[in-house]
NUDOVO-367433 format. One record per residue (C-alpha): residue number from 1; residue in one letter; x, y, z. Coordinates in steps of 0.1 Angstrom, whole numbers, padded with zeros to 4 digits, always signed. Example, Ala and Ser with C-alpha at 12.3 -4.5 7.8 and 13.67 -1.06 7.14 Angstrom:
BEGIN
[1,A,[+0123,-0045,+0078]]
[2,S,[+0137,-0011,+0071]]
END
This chain:
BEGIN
[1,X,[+0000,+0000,+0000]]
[2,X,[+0028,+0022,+0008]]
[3,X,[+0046,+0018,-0025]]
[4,X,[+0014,+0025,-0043]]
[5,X,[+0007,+0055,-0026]]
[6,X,[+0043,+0067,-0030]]
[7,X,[+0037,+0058,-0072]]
[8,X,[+0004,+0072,-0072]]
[9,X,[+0019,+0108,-0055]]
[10,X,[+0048,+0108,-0077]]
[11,X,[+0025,+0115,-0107]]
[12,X,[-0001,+0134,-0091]]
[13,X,[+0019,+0160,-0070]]
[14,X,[+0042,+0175,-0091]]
[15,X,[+0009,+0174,-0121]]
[16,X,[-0007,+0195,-0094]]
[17,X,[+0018,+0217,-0085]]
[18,X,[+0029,+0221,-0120]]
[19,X,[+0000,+0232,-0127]]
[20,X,[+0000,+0256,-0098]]
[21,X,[+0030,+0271,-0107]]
[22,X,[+0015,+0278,-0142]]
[23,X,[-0013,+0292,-0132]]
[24,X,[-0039,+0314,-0154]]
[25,X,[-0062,+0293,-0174]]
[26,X,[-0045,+0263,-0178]]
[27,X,[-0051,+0256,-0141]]
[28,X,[-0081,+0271,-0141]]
[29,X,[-0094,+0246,-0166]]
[30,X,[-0075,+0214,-0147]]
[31,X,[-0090,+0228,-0114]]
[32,X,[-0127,+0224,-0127]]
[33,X,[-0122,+0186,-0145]]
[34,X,[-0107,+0179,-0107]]
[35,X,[-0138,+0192,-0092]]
[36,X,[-0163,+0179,-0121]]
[37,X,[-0148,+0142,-0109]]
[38,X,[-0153,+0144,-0073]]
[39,X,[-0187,+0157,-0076]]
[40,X,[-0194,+0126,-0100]]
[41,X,[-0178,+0103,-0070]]
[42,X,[-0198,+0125,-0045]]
[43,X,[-0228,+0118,-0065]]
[44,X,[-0221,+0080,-0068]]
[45,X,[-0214,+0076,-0031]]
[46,X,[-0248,+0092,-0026]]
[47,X,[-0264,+0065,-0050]]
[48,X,[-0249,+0037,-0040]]
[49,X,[-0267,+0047,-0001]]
[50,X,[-0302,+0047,-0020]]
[51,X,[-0299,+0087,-0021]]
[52,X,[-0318,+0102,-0055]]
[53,X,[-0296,+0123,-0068]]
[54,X,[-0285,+0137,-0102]]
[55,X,[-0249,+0135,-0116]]
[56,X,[-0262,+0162,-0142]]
[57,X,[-0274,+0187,-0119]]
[58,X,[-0243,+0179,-0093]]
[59,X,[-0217,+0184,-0120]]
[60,X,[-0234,+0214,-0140]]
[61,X,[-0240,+0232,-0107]]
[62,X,[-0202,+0229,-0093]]
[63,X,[-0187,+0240,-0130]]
[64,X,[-0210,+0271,-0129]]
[65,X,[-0198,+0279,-0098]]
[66,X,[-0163,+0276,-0110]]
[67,X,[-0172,+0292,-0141]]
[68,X,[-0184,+0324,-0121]]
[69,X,[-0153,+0323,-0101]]
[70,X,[-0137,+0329,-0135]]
[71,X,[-0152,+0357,-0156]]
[72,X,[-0154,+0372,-0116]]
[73,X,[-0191,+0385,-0119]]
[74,X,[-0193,+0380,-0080]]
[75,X,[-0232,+0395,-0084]]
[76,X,[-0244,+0362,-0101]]
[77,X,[-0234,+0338,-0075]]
[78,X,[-0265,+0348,-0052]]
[79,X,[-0285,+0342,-0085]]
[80,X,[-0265,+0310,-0099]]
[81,X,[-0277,+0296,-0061]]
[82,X,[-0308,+0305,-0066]]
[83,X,[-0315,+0285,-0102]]
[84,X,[-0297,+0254,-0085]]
[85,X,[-0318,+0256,-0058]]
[86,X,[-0348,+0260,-0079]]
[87,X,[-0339,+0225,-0101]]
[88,X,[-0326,+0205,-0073]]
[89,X,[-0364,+0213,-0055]]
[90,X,[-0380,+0205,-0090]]
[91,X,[-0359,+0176,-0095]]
[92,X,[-0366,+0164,-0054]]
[93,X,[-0407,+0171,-0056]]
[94,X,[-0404,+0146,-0093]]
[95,X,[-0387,+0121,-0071]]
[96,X,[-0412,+0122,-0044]]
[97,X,[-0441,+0119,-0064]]
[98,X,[-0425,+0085,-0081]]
[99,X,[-0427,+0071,-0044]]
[100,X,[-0390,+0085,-0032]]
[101,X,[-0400,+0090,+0007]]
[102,X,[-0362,+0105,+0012]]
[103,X,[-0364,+0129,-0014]]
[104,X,[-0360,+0159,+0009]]
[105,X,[-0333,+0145,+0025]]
[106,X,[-0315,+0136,-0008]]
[107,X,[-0320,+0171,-0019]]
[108,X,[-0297,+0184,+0012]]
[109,X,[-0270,+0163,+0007]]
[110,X,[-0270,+0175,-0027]]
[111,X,[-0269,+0213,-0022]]
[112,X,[-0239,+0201,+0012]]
[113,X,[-0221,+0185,-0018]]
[114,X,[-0227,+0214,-0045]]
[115,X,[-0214,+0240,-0020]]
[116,X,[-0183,+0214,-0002]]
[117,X,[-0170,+0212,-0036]]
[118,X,[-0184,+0239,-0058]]
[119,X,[-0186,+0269,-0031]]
[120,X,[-0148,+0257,-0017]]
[121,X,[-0132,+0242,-0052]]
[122,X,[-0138,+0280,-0063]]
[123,X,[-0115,+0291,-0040]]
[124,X,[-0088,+0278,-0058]]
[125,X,[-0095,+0296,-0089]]
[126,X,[-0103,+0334,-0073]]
[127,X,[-0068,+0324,-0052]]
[128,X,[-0053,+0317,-0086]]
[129,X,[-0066,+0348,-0103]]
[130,X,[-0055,+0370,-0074]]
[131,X,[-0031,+0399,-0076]]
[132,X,[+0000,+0405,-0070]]
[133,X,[+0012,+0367,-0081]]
[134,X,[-0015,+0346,-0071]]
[135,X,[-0007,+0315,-0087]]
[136,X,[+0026,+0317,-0063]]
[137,X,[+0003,+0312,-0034]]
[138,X,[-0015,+0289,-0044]]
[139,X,[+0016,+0265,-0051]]
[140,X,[+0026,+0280,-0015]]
[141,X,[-0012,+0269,+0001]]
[142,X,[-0012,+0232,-0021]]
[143,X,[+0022,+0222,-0010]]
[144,X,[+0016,+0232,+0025]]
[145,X,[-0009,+0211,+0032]]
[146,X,[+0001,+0181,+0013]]
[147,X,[+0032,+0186,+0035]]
[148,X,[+0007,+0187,+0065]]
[149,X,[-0010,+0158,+0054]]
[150,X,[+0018,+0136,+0044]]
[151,X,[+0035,+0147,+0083]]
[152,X,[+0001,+0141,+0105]]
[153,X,[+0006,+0107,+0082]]
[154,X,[+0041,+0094,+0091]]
[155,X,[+0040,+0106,+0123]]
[156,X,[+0008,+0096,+0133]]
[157,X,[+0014,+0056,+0120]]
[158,X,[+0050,+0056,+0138]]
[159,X,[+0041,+0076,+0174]]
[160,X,[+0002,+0077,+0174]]
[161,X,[-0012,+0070,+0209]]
[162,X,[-0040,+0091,+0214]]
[163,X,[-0074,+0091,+0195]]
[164,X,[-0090,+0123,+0188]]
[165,X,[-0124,+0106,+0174]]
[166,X,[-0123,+0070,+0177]]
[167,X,[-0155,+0061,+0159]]
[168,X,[-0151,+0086,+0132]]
[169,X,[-0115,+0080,+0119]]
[170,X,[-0097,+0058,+0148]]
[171,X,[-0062,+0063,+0130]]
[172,X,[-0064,+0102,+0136]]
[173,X,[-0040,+0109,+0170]]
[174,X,[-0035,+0139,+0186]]
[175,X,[+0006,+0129,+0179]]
[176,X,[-0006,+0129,+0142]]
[177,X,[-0025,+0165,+0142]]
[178,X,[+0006,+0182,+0164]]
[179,X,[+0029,+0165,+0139]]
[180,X,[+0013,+0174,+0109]]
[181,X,[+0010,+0213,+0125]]
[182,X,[+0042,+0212,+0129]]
[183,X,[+0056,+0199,+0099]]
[184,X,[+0031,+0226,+0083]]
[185,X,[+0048,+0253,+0102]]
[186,X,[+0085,+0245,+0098]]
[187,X,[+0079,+0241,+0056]]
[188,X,[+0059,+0273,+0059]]
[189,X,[+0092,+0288,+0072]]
[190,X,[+0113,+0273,+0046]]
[191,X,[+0087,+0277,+0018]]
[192,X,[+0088,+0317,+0027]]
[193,X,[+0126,+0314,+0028]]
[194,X,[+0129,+0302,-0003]]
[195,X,[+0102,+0322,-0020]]
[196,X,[+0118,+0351,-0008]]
[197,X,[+0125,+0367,-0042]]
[198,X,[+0093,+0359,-0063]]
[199,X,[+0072,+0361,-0036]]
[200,X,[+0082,+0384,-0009]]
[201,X,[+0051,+0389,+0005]]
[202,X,[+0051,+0354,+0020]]
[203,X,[+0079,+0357,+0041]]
[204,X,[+0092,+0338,+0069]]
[205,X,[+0068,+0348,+0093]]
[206,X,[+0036,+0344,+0072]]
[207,X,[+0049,+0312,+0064]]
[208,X,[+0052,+0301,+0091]]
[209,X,[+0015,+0314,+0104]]
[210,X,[-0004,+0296,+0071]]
[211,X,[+0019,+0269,+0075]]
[212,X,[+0004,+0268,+0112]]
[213,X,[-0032,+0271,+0104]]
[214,X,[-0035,+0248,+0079]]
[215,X,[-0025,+0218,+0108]]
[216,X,[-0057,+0216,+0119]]
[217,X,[-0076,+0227,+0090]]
[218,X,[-0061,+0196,+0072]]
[219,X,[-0072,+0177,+0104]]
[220,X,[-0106,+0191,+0098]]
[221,X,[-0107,+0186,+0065]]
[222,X,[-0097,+0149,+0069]]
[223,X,[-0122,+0143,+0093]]
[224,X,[-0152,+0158,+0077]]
[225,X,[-0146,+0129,+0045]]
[226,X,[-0141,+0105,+0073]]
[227,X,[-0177,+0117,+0081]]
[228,X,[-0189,+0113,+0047]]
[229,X,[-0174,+0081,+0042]]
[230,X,[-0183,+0066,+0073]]
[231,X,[-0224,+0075,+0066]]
[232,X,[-0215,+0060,+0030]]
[233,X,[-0201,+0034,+0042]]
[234,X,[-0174,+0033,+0016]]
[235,X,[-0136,+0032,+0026]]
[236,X,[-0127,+0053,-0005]]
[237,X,[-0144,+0075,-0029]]
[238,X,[-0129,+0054,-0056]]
[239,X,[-0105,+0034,-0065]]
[240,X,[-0089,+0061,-0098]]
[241,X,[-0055,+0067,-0078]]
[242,X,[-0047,+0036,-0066]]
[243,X,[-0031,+0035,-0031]]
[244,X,[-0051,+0072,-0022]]
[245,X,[-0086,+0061,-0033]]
[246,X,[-0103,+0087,-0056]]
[247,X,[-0101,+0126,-0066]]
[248,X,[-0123,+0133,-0039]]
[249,X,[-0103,+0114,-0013]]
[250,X,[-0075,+0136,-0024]]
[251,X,[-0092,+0168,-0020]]
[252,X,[-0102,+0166,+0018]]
[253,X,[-0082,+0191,+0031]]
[254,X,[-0070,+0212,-0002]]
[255,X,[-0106,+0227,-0006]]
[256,X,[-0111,+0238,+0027]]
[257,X,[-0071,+0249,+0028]]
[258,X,[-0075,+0268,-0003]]
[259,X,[-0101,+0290,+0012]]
[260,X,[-0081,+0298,+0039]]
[261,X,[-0051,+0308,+0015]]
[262,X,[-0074,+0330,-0001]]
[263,X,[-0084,+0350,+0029]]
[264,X,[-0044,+0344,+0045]]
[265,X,[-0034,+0366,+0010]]
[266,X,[-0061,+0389,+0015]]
[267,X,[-0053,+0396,+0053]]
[268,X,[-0012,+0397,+0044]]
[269,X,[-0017,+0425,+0015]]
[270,X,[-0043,+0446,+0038]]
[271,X,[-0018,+0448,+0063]]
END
């Protein structure tokens, strides 16, 4: 398992980051076929529960939301919500009168999974699109919390003692989240360091802050799929990356980390 996953990260990392480090459209576009697949695995975790819910409406609704996020008309978000809201309740009243008692509840889990990954996935691109070098930070918010991730990881399997919430995720320690924070602040030092040039906004210090917040952001992030996953009763979204499960899997604690990085760069440059 460990081999696979090291495989598996050696491909998708650095296509990430790449990516990252390009920025503009090109990532733009990748960003959106990322978040199209996990709300197609969101979608088929919610089927496979007995849930009625529809892979078009999931999908469309997350791309328009990432599609706003793009041409940055802010104003038609309240009314992009709105029209999804409108189709899911159309499409949830169909299902009930064809003898769907849980329609209702379906409905919610659809608009929780439209705005997890729509509302949040976003965030990446308006981080991306940001000035002064906003692609910069979000290589800087990816890599952190990979390197969060990949520390609460390793140091939670070798020293892991303590359970935070044993019937939601039993391997998650309280070793593994002060590890992980950690090894999230330490890179966030180094990362700032050697930005220091291209990016001098990050610094040291502000490294070393995001690098900080995004321990137990990762933690939360991790936990809320744990959530999802438990009430699914799945152990992975899918199996697409072998040894890491599916896209959706992967994305845990990037799309709540990259709305943090977007209010971090906000808060540095109002300074």
């Amino acid at each position: 398992m460990l081999k696979q996953r090291a495989l598996s990260a050696l491909i998708f990392v650095p296509l990430f980051l790449g990516l990252a480090w390009l920025g503009g459209l090109c990532f733009n576009l990748f960003l959106l076929a990322v978040l199209a697949a996990a709300g197609y695995e969101y979608s088929h975790l919610l089927k496979n529960s007995g849930y009625s819910v529809s892979y078009a409406l999931m999908i469309a609704a997350i791309l328009a939301l990432g599609l706003l996020r793009m041409i940055s008309n802010s104003w038609m978000e309240p009314l992009a919500w709105t029209i999804i809201l409108a189709l899911l309740s159309v499409y949830s009243m169909w299902q009930y009168e064809h003898g769907d008692a849980t329609a209702l509840v379906s409905m919610g889990l659809q608009v929780f999974g439209i705005f997890y990954i729509g509302v949040l996935g976003a965030y990446g691109i308006a981080l991306n699109q940001s000035q002064p070098r906003g692609n910069l930070w979000l290589l800087v918010t990816i890599a952190l919390v990979w390197l969060v991730d990949a520390g609460a990881y390793l140091i939670g399997t070798r020293f892991g003692k303590h359970n935070i919430a044993p019937r939601l995720s039993p391997k998650k320690t309280l070793e593994g989240l002060i590890g992980g924070t950690l090894v999230g602040l330490i890179s966030g030092v180094l990362i700032g360091w050697i930005l220091r040039k291209p990016l001098p906004e990050l610094g040291m210090l502000n490294g070393a802050v995001l690098g900080l917040l995004l321990g137990p952001i990762a933690f939360f992030g991790d936990a809320l799929m744990s959530l999802i996953k438990r009430t699914t009763a799945v152990k992975d979204t899918s199996s697409l990356i072998p040894g890491h499960g599916g896209v959706l899997d992967r994305l845990d604690s990037m799309l709540w980390a990259m709305a943090v990085g977007y209010y971090f760069l906000f808060f540095v440059l109002s300074r």
